[in-house]
C-alpha positions in Angstrom: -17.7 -11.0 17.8 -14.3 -10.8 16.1 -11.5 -8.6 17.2 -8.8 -8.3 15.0 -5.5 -7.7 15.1 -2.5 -6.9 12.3 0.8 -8.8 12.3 3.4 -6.5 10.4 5.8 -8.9 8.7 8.8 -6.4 9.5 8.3 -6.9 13.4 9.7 -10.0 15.6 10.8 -12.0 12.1 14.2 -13.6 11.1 14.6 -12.5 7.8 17.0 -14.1 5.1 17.5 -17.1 6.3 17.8 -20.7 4.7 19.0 -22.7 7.7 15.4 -22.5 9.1 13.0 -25.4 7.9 11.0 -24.0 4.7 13.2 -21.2 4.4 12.9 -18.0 5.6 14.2 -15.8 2.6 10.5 -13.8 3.1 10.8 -13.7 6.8 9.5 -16.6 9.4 8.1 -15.0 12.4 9.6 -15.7 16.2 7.1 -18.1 18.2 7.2 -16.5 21.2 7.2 -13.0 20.6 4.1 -13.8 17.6 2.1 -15.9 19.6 2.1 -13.5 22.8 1.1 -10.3 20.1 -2.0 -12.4 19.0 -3.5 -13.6 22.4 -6.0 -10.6 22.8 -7.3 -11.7 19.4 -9.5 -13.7 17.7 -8.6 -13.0 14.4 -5.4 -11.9 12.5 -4.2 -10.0 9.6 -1.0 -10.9 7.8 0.4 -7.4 6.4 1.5 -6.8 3.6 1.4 -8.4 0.2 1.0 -6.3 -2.6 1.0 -5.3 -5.8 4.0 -3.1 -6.6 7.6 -3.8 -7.8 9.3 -1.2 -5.3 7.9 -0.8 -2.4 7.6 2.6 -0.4 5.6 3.0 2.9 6.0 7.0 2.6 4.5 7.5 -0.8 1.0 8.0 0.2 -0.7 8.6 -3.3 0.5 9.0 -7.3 1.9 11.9 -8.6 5.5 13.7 -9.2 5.5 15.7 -6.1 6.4 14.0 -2.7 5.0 12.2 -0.8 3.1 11.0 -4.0 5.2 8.7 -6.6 5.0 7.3 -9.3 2.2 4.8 -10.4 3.2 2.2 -12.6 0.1 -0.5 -13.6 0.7 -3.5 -12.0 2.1 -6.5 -14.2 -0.2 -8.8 -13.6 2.2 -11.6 -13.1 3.2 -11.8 -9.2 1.7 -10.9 -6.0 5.2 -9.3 -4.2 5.9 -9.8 -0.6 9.3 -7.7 -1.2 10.8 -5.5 -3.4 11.0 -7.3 -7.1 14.0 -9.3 -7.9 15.2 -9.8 -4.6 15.2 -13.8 -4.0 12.1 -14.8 -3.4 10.4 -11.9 -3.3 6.4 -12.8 -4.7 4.5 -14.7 -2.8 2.3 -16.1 -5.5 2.8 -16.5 -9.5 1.1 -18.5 -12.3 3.4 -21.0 -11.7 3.0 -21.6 -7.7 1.4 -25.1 -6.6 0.5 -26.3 -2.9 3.9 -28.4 -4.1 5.5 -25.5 -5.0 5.3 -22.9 -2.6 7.0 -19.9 -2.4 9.1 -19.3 0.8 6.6 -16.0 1.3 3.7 -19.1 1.2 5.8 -21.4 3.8 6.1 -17.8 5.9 2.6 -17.2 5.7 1.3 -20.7 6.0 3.6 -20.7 9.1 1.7 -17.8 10.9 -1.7 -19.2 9.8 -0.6 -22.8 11.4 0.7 -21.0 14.4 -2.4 -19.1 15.0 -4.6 -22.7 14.6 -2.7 -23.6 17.5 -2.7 -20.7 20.1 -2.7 -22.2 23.6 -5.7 -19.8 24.0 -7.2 -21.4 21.4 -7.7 -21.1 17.5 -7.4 -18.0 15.6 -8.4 -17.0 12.2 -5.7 -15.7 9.9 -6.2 -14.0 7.0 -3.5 -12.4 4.0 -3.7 -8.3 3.6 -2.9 -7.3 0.2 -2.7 -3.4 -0.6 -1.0 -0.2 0.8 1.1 1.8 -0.9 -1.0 2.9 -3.9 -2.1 -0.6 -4.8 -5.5 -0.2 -5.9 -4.3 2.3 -8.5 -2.0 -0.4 -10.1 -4.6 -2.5 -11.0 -5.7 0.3 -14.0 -8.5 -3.1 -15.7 -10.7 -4.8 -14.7 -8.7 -7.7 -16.2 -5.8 -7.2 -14.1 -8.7 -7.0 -11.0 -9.8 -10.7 -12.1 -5.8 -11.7 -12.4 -5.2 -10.1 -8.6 -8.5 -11.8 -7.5 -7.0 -15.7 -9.1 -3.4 -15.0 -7.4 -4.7 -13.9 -4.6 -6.9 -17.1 -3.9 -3.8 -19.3 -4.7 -2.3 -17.8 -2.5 -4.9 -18.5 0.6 -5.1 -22.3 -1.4 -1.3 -22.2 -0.2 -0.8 -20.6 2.7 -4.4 -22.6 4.1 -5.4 -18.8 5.3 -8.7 -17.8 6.4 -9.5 -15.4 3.5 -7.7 -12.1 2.1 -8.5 -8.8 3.3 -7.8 -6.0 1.1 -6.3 -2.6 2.3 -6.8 -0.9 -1.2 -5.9 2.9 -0.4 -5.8 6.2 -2.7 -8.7 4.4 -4.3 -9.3 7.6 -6.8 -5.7 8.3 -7.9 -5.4 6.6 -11.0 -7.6 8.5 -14.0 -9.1 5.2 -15.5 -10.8 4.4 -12.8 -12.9 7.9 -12.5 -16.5 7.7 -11.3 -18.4 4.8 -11.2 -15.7 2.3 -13.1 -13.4 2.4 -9.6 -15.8 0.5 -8.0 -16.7 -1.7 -11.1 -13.3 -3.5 -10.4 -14.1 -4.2 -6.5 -17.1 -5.8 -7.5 -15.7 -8.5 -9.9 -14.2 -11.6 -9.4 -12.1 -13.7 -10.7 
């Protein structure tokens, strides 16, 4: 039996910070307080990496009227652990190598390392990716398949268990009516 547990990567971390070993810029999260968070667990999620530019944890769908926002597609070129442009705000690109690594990678590879080790023993750790209207950025299958490659560099990267995906307002974008919404879930990349 698993019982999971989230780890949000705004709570306990030191944020900005390049004195740390493997730089922090994405956040590195404190030792103590993360490893007594996880001890009821066997597994854990690391929340959130996603798919939009400008993050906003009260838009809760797309649309002009508040608390929907606006939808733009995804770009297809970064999985974002911050809002775009800020330094090293994606976690994975086309470009990103195990020699390479983002510091978003050395954050999350940190957390996955740190769960291995729990004094009560090993823990999974896996990489959420959605929230915030994600699912409707993808708009293509194509861009599903390019999410689906970045995604598994990133868990190549980070040596994560897996990614587990937190797609919400899975209707909200008008390409993916009927049937084809669920076309893109079921591809791979």
């Amino acid at each position: 039996m698993e019982l999971l547990g989230y780890i949000e990567n705004w709570v306990n971390v030191k944020w900005w910070d390049n004195d740390v070993p493997g730089n922090c810029l994405m956040g590195c999260m404190e030792p103590g307080p993360y490893l007594s968070s996880i001890a009821p667990y066997s597994s854990v999620n690391y929340g959130f990496a996603f798919l939009v530019q400008h993050p906003n944890p009260d838009q809760v769908g797309c649309g002009t009227n508040a608390p929907a926002g606006p939808c733009p597609v995804w770009d297809g070129e970064n999985i974002y652990l911050a809002e775009a442009g800020m330094q090293g705000s994606h976690l994975v690109d086309g470009t990103t190598t195990v020699e390479g690594s983002s510091p978003g990678g050395v954050a999350i590879a940190e957390v996955v390392r740190m769960a291995r080790q729990h004094p009560n023993g090993p823990k999974r750790a896996k990489i959420t990716l959605g929230g915030w209207s994600d699912y409707a950025r993808l708009a293509t299958v194509g861009n599903a398949q390019k999410a689906a490659k970045l995604m598994a560099k990133a868990v190549q990267v980070t040596f994560a268990d897996g990614v587990d995906l937190d797609f919400e307002h899975m209707t909200d974008f008008d390409t993916f009516a009927g049937d084809r919404e669920f076309e893109v879930r079921g591809r791979g990349g």
